[in-house]
C-alpha positions as semicolon CSV with decimal commas, in nm:
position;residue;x (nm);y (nm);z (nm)
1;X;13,298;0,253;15,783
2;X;13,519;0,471;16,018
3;X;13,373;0,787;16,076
4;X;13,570;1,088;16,147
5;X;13,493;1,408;16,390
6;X;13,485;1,714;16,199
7;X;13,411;2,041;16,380
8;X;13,181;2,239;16,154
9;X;13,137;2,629;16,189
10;X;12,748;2,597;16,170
11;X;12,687;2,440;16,486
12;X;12,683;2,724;16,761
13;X;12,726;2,697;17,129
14;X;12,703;2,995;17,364
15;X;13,020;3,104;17,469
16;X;13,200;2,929;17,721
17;X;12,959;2,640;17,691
18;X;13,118;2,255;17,740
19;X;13,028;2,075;17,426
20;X;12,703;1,873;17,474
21;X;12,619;2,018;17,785
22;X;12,451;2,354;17,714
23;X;12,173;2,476;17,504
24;X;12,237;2,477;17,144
25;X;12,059;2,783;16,938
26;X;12,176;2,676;16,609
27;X;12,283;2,345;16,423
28;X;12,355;2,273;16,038
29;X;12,492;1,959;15,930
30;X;12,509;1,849;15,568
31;X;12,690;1,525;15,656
32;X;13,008;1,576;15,390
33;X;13,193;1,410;15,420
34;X;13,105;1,294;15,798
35;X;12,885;1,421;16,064
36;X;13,060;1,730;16,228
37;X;13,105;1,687;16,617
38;X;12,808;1,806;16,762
39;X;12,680;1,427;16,734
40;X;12,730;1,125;16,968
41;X;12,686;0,828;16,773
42;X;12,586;0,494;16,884
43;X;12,575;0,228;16,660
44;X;12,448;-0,135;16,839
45;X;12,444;-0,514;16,704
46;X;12,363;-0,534;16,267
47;X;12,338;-0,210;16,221
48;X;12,582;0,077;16,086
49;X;12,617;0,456;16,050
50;X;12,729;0,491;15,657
51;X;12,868;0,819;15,492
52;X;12,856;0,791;15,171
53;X;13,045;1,129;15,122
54;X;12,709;1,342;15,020
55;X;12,457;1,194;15,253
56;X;12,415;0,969;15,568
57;X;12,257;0,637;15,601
58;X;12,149;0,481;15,902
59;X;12,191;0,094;15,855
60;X;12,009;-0,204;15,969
61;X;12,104;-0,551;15,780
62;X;12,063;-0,904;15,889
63;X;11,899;-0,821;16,224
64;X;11,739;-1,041;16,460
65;X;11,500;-1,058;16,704
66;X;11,679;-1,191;16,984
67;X;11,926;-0,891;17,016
68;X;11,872;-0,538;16,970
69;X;12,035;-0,391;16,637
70;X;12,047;-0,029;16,643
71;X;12,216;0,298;16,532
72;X;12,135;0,679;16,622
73;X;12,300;1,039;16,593
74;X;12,205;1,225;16,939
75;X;12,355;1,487;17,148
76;X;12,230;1,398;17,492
77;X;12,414;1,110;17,570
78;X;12,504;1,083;17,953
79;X;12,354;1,446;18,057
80;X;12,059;1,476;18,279
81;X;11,711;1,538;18,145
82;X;11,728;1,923;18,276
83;X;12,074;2,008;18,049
84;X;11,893;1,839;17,743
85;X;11,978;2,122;17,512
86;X;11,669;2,209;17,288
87;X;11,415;2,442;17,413
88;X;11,130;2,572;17,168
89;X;11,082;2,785;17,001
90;X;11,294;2,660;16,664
91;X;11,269;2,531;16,367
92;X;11,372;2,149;16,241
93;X;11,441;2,077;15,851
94;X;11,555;1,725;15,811
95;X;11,615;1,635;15,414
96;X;11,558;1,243;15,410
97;X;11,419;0,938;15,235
98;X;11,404;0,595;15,327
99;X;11,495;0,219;15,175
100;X;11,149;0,078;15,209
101;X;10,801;0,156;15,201
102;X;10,612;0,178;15,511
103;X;10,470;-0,192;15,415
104;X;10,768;-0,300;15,399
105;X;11,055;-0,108;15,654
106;X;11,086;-0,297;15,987
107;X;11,114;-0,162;16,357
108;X;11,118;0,180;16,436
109;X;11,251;0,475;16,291
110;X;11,261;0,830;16,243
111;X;11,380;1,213;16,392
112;X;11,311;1,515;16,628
113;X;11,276;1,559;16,972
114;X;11,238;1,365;17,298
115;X;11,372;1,380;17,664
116;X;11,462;0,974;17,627
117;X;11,218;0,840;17,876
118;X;11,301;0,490;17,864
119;X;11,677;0,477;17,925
120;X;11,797;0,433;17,596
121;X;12,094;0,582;17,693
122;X;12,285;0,739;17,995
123;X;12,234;0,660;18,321
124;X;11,925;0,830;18,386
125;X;11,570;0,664;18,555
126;X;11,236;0,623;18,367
127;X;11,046;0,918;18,330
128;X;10,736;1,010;18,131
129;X;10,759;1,069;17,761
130;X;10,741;1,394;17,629
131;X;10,824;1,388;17,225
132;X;10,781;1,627;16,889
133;X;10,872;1,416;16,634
134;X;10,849;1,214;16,285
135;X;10,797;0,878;16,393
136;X;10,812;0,533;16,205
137;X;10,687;0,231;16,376
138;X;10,565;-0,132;16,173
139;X;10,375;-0,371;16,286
140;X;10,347;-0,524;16,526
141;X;10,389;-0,201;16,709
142;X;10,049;-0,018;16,862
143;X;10,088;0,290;16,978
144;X;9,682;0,389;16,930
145;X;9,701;0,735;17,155
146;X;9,500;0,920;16,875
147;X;9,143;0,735;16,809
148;X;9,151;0,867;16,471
149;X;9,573;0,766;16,386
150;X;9,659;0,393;16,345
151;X;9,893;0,250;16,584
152;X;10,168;0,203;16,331
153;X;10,264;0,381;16,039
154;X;10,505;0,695;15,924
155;X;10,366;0,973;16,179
156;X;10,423;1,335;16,273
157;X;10,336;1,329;16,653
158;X;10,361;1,518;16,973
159;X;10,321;1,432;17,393
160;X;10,383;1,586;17,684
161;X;10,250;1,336;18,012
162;X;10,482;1,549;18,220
163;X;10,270;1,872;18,195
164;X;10,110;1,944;18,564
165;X;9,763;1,913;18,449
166;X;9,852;1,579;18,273
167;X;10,026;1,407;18,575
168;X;9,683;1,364;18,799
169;X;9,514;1,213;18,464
170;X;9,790;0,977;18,421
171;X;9,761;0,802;18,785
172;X;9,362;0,793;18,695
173;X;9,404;0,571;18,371
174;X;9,617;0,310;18,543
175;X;9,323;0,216;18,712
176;X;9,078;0,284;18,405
177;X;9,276;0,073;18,197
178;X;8,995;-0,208;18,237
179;X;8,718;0,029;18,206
180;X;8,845;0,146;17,897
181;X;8,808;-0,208;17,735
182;X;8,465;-0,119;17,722
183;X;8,436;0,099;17,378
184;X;8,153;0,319;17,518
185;X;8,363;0,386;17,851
186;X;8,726;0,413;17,675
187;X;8,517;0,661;17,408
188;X;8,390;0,863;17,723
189;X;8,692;0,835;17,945
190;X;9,035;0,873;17,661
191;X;8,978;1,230;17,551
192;X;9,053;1,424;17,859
193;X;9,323;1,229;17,901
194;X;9,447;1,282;17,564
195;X;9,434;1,639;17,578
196;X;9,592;1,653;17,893
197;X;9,929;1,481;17,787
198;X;9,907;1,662;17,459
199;X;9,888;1,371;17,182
200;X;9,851;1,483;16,837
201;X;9,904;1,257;16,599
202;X;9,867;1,248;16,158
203;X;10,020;1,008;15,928
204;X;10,245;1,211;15,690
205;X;10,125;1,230;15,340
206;X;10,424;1,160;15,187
207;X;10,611;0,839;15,022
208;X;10,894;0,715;15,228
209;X;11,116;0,641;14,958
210;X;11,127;0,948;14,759
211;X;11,316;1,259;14,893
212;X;11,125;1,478;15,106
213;X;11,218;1,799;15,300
214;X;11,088;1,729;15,722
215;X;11,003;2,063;15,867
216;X;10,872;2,069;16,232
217;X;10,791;2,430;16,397
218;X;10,808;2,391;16,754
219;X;10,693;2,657;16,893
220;X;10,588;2,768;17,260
221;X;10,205;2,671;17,225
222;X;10,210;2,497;16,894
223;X;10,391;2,245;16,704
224;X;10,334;2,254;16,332
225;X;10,462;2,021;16,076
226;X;10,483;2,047;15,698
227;X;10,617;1,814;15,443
228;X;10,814;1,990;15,109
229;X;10,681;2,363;15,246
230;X;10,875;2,513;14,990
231;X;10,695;2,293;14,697
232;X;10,350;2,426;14,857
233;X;10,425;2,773;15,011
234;X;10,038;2,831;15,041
235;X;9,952;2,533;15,195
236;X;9,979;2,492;15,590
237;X;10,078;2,251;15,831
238;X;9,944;1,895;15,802
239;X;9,943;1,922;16,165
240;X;9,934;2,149;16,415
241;X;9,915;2,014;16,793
242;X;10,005;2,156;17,137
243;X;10,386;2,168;17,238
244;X;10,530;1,977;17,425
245;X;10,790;2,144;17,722
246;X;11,162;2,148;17,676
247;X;11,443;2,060;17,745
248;X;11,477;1,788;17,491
249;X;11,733;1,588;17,258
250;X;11,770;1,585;16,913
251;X;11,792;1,240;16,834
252;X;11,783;1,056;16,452
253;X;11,805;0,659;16,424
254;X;11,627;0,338;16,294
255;X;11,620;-0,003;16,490
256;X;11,470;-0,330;16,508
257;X;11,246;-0,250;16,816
258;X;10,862;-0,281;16,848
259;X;10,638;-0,144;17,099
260;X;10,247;-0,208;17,202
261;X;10,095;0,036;17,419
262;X;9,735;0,088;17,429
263;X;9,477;0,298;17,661
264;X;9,352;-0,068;17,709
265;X;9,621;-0,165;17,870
266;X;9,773;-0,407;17,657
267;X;10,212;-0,333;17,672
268;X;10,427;-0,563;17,492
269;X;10,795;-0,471;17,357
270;X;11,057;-0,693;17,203
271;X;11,290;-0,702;16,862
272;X;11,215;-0,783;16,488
273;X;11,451;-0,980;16,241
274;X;11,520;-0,783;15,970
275;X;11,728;-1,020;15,796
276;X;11,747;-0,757;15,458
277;X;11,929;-0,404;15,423
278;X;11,680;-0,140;15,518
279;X;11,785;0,227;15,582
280;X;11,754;0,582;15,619
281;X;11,945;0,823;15,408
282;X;11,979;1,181;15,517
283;X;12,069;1,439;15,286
284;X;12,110;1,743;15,594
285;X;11,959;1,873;15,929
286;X;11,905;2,228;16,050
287;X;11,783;2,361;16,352
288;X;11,742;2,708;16,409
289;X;11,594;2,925;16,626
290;X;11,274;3,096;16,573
291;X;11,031;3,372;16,705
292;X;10,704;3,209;16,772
């Protein structure tokens, strides 16, 4: 389906900012009928970016695992890491639900905030991850950086390797990686490092499929995120875990990728089939800025 660039009112830019390139203090998009044109929007192999006139659906059908099938909304294609355009502190509400279970949705998927470390897009080189996100990975993904999180699963989570104190720890676990197959030794050794690249990780105690409202506080110190606050004014985050630095993206998608990275030192990546329709709708997304 063609989609069509709308400008929208609620998507501010400081003044005599170029489009993409500076930092963005405000964004509202309900998606009707199209995106608006604060978005880039790549859309790669069986997959497909579907407005169905009150929502949005990100696409994956009849993928396979010898090519990568993806589709994203973003707005940092082709800058450099430093004119990413989100800095904390602000406030994400994403309004979404999803096709499958997590037993049953394939690859990766999800929203929120990353600086793109792996070259997913632009011509930028590899860099250390720093993320505050909702984050959907299946099996046989592994990304066990919390002892007490699985690998896998629908997660709220948050890193930051880049931080100064981090960077030192880092270049020591490269060489502990072996170490750290022993369970005593990876028990003793993984928690400084941990806390040093800021991983905080919780599943998110909600069903997939139904309609939920995604908030994530990113603030200066803390990140906090809530599921259906409104619903359940009283109660508080269902995590709260250090911030990660800007400047980031704002990135939404789902794809057919899997990834295994472990303190152990096990790293494998590669592609799923997903050879049925599997999606995620999105109702709207707001991002504002906030105090704290």
């Amino acid at each position: 389906m063609k989609v069509v660039d709308r400008r929208s009112k609620s998507h501010e830019r400081p003044p005599g900012s170029t489009p993409g390139a500076a930092p963005v203090r405000r964004l509202s998009d309900s998606f009707r009928p199209a995106p608006n044109a604060h978005w880039q929007r790549p859309v790669k192999g069986a997959a497909a970016l579907e407005p169905t006139g009150d929502t949005l659906r990100f696409v994956l059908d009849g993928a396979i695992r010898r090519r990568y099938s993806g589709v994203q909304i973003d707005d940092y294609q082709d800058l450099p890491r430093r004119r990413f355009p989100w800095n904390p502190p602000l406030r994400l509400t994403v309004r979404a639900r999803f096709s499958h279970p997590a037993s049953g949705l394939a690859g990766t998927a999800g929203f929120g905030f990353w600086n793109d470390p792996f070259v997913m897009t632009g011509g930028r080189l590899p860099w250390l991850p720093r993320a505050v996100w909702f984050f959907f990975a299946s099996p046989p993904s592994n990304m066990k950086l919390d002892p007490g999180v699985p690998g896998y699963g629908w997660k709220a989570a948050t890193i930051d390797a880049l931080r100064p104190a981090a960077v030192p720890l880092v270049l020591l676990a490269l060489p502990a990686v072996l170490l750290m197959n022993i369970p005593a030794l990876y028990r003793a050794l993984w928690p400084p490092i941990q806390r040093a690249v800021n991983v905080g990780e919780a599943l998110v105690p909600a069903e997939m499929t139904d309609w939920h409202t995604y908030v994530l506080d990113w603030g200066r110190e803390r990140a906090r995120f809530f599921v259906d606050p409104a619903s359940s004014p009283l109660e508080g985050p269902f995590l709260e875990a250090p911030s990660p630095r800007g400047p980031q993206g704002l990135v939404l998608w789902i794809d057919n990728q899997y990834l295994v990275i472990t303190p152990q030192g096990r790293f494998r990546w590669g592609m799923l089939d997903v050879p049925d329709r599997q999606w995620m709708e999105v109702d709207h997304v707001t991002v504002e800025a906030t105090q704290a």
